[in-house]
N, C-alpha and C positions, 0 to 999 in steps of 0.2 A: 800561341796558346796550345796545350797541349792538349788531345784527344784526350789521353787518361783519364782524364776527373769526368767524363761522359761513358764511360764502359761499364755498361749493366754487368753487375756481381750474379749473374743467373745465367741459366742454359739458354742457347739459343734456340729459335727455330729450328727443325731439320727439313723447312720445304725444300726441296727440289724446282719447283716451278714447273713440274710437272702433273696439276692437280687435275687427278682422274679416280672416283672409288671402284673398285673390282666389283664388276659386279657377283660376284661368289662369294670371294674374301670378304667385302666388303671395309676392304682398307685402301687407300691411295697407293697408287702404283707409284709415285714417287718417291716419298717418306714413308709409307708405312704405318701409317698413322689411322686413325678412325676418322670416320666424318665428325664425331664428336669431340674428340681430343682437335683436330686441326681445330673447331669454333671456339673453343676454349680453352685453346693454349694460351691465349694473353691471362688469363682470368690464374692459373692453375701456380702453385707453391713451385718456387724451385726447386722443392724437394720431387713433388709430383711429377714435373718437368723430365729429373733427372732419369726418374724410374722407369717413364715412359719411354725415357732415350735407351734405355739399358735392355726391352724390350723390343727396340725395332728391328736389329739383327734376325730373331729369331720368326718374327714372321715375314721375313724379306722370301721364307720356303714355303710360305702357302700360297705365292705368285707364279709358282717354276708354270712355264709352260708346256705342255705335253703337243708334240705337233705328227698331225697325222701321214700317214705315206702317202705316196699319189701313187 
């Protein structure tokens, strides 16, 4: 049988499996994502989906770490 006719026509997740919120950013260090966008990804349009994927690039730079000298 072939997997095909089971492949969701929509964006996938973008977890990482690394679910942690900044606490500053206050987005997941893994994805990128909001606490609220991860509980309601299943619920959201693939359109919504998409835009939010198109978004995560850009706050991937409000995580940079700044580390201090010793």
């Amino acid at each position: 049988m072939s997997r095909s006719k089971w492949k969701r026509r929509e964006p996938d997740s973008p977890c990482q499996q690394i679910c942690l919120i900044h606490s500053k950013a206050k987005i997941c260090i893994g994805c990128h994502r909001t606490a609220e966008e991860v509980r309601s990804w299943a619920r959201f349009s693939p359109e919504k989906r998409q835009r939010i994927l198109g978004e995560l690039p850009d706050r991937a730079g409000l995580l940079k770490v700044r580390r201090r000298r010793r």
